[in-house]
C-alpha positions as CSV (number, residue, x, y, z in Angstrom):
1,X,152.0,171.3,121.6
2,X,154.1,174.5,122.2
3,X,158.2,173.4,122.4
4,X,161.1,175.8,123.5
5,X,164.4,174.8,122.1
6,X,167.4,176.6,123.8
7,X,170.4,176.3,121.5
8,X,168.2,176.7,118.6
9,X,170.5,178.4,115.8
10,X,172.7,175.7,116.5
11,X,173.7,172.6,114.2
12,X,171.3,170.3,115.9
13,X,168.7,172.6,117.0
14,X,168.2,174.2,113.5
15,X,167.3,171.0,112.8
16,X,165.1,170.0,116.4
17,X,163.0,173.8,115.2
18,X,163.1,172.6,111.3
19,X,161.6,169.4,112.2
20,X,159.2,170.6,115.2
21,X,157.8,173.0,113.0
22,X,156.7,170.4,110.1
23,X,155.2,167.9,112.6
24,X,153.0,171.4,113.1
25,X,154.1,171.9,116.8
26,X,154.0,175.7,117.7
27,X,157.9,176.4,117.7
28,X,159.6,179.0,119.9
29,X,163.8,178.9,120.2
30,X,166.9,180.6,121.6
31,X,169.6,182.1,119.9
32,X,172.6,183.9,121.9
33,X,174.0,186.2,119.2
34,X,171.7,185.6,115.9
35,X,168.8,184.2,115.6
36,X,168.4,181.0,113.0
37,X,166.3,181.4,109.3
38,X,163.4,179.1,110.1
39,X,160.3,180.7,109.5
40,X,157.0,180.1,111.5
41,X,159.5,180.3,114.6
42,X,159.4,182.9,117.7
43,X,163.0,183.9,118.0
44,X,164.5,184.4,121.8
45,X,167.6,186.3,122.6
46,X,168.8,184.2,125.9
47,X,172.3,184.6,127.6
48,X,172.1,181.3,130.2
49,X,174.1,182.9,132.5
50,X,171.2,185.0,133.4
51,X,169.0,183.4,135.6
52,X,166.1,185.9,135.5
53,X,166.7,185.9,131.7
54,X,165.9,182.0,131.6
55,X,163.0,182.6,133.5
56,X,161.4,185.0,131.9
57,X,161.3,183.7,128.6
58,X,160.6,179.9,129.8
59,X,157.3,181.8,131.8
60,X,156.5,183.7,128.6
61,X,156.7,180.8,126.0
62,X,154.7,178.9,128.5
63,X,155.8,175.9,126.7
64,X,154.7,172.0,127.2
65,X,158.1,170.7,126.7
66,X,161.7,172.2,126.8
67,X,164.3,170.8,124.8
68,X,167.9,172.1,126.3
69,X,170.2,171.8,122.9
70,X,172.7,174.6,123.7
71,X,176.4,174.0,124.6
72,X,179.0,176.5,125.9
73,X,182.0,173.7,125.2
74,X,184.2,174.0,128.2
75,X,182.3,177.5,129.7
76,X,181.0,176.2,133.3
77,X,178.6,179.2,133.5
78,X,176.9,178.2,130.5
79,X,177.0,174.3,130.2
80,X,177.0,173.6,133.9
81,X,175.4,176.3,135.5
82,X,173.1,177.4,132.6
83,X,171.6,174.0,132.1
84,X,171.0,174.2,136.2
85,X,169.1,177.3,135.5
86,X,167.1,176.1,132.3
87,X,166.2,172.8,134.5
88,X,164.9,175.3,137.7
89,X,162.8,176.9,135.3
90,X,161.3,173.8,133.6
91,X,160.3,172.8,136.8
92,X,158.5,175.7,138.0
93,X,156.5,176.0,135.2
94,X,155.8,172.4,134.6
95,X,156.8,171.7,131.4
96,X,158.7,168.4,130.5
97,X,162.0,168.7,130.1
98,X,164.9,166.9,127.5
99,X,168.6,167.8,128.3
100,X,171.2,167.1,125.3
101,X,174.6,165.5,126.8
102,X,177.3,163.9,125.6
103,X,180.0,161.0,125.3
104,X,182.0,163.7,126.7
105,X,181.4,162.8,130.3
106,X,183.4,159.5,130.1
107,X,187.0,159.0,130.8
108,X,187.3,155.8,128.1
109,X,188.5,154.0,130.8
110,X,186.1,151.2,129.9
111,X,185.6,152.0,126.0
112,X,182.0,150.9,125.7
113,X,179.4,152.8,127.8
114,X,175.5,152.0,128.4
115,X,172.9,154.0,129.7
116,X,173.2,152.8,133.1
117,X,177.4,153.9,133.4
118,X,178.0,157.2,136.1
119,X,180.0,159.8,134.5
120,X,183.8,159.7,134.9
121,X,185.3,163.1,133.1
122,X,188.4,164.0,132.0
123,X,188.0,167.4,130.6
124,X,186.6,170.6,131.9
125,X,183.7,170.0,129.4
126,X,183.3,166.4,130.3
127,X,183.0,167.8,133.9
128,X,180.5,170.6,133.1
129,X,178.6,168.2,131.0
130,X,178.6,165.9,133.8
131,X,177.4,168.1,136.0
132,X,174.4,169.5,134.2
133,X,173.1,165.4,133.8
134,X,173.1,165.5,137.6
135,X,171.5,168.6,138.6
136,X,168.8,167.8,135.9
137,X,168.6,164.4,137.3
138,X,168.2,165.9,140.4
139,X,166.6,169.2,140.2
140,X,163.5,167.4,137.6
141,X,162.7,163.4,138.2
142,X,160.9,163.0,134.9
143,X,163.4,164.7,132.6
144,X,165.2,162.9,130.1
145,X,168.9,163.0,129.4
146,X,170.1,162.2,125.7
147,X,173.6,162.1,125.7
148,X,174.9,161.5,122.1
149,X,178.7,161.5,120.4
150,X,180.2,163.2,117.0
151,X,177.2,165.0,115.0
152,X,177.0,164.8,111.1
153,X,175.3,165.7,108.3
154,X,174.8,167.4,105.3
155,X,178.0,169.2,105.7
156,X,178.0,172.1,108.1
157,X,179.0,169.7,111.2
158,X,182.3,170.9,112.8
159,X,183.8,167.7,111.7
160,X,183.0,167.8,107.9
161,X,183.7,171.9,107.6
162,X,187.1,170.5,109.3
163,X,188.0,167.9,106.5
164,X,187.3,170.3,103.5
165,X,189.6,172.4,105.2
166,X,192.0,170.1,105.4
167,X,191.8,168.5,102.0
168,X,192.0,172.1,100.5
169,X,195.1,172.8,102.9
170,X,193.6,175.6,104.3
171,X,193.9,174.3,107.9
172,X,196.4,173.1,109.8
173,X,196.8,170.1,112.1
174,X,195.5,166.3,111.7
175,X,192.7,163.8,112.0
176,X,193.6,161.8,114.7
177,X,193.7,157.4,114.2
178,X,193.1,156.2,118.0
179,X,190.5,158.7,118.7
180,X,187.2,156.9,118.4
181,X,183.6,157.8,118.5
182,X,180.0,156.5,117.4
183,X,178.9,159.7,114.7
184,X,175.1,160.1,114.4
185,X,173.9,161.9,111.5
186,X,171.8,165.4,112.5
187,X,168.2,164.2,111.3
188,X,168.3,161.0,112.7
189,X,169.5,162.6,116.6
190,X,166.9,165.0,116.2
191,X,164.1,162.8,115.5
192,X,164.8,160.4,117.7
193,X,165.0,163.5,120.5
194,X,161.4,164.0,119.6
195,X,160.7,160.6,119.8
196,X,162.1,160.9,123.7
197,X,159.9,164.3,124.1
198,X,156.6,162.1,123.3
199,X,157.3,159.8,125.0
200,X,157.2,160.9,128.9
201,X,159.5,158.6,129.8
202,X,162.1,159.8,132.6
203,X,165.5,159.1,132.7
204,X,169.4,158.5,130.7
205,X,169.2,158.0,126.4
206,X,171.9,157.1,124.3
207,X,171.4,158.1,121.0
208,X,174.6,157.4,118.7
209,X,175.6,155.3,115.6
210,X,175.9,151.7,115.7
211,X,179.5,152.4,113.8
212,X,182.8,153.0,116.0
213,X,185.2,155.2,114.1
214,X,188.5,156.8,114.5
215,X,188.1,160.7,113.5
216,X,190.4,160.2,110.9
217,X,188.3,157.4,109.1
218,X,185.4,159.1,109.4
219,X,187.0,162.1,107.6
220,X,188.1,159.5,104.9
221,X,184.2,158.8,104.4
222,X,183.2,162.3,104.2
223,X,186.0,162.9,102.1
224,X,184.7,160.2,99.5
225,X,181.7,161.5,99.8
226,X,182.3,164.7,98.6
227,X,184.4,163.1,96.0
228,X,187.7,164.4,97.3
229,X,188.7,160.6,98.0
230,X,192.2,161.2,96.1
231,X,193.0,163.2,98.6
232,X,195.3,161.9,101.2
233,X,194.0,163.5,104.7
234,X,197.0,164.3,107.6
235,X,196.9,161.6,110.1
236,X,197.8,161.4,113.7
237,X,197.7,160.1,117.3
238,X,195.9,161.8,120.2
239,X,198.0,159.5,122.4
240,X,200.6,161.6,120.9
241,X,199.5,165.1,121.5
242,X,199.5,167.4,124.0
243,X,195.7,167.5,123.9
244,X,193.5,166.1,126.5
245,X,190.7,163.7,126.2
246,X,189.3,160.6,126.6
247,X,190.4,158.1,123.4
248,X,188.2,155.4,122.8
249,X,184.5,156.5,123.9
250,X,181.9,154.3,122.3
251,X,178.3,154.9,123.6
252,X,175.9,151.6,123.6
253,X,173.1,152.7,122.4
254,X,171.4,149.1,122.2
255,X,168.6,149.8,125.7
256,X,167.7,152.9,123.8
257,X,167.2,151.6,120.4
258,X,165.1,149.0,121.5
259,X,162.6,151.6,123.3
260,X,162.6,154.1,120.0
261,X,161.2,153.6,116.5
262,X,163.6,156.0,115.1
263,X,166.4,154.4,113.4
264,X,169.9,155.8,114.3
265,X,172.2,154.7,110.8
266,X,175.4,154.3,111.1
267,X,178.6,157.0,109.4
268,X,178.8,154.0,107.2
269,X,175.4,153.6,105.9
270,X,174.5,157.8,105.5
271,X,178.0,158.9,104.4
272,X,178.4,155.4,101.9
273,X,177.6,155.6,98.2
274,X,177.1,158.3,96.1
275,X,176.0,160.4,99.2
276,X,171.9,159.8,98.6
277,X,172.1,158.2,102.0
278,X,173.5,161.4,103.9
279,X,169.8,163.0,102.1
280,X,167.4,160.3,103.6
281,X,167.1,160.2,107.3
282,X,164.7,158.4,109.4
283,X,161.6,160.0,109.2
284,X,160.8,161.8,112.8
285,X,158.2,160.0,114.6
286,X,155.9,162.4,115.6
């Protein structure tokens, strides 16, 4: 099986190529500035914002599935408009198709969201996330859209580079206590995407934690984990800030567990003990 991954020097889809390329599938992947270290990989340069771009190298990979793994945070033209493009181009070759979304499209109006809840934004990412779940929806029927919440693992997630910082004082700002999320660690998201790839099945995926944590709690776990659990992380309220944001998101993941064999651990379970558990994902099943 031939995969493209767009997004695929990224935190999650260095993992999606390391893991694609050890179950022996023929690996090709995006980059938009650098491309990643994996070996045994076909490296892409792909700006999303070019639709002819996104064409051409979907038409020249030829691939059987494409897994869209890129993000352009609050950037319409590349996570609303560039996962439109990517989708158009799956389609017209025929390959199967697995968008990556996220908690961000909900509001937390409701705090705890299944697979079957419609969108309800309230940032400009939210919105562009939001967006690129309904083209792909529309645009290609049998796609599958994985949204997922905080990724971690094995230090070099955004939220674990952010609590070193803080510990060491080298960053400003705090963690905040009412802002509250389901983490899923990196190996276990990625092989539970593949998992979704084999499978053929059409349609919305929540693939996050069973734990519900406040940022700031979570960055207390990493923190022990990395044995810096004397140190006393600043604390805050987002309720308090000027930043906006949903507060209390927690995806229900239940529907989708019962459909994968992948096993989604909780930040509990792979950042508890000595740290052995952050090193020994769920296999990929595939």
């Amino acid at each position: 099986m031939t995969v493209l991954i767009i997004g695929g020097s990224g935190f999650l889809g260095t993992e999606l190529v390391r893991q694609a390329t050890v179950a022996g599938h023929e690996t090709a992947a995006t980059f938009a500035s650098r491309p990643g270290r994996a070996s045994g990989v076909v490296w892409h340069q792909l700006d999303v914002r070019d639709p002819a771009r996104v064409a051409r190298v979907i038409a020249d990979v030829a691939p059987s599935v494409v897994v869209n793994a890129s993000s352009g945070n609050s950037d319409w033209a590349v996570t609303a408009d560039g996962a439109v493009r990517v989708a158009l181009a799956a389609v017209e070759q025929g390959c199967r198709l697995v968008h990556v979304s996220s908690d961000a499209v909900f509001s937390g109006a409701r705090i705890r969201y299944d697979e079957t809840c419609l969108p309800d934004p309230v940032t400009p990412y939210g919105a562009a996330k939001a967006a690129a779940e309904t083209a792909v929806r529309l645009l290609a029927p049998d796609a599958a859209v994985a949204r997922t919440s905080l990724i971690i693992g094995h230090g070099r997630s955004g939220h674990e580079r952010m609590v070193r910082a803080l510990a060491a004082g080298t960053r400003n700002g705090v963690l905040f206590t009412d802002d509250i999320r389901c983490p899923v660690h990196v190996e276990d998201l990625a092989a539970a995407l593949w998992e979704v790839v084999l499978s053929d099945v059409a349609g919305v995926f929540h693939l996050a934690g069973p734990d519900a944590l406040s940022r700031h709690d979570l960055g207390v776990l990493i923190a022990r984990r990395e044995g810096l659990g004397g140190v006393r992380l600043p604390a805050g309220r987002r309720a308090d800030s000027c930043l906006p944001g949903a507060l209390d998101v927690r995806l229900d993941s239940r529907a989708t567990r019962q459909r994968l064999r992948t096993r989604l651990r909780g930040a509990r379970e792979f950042l508890g003990g000595d740290g052995c558990a952050d090193r020994g994902a769920a296999a990929a099943n595939h």
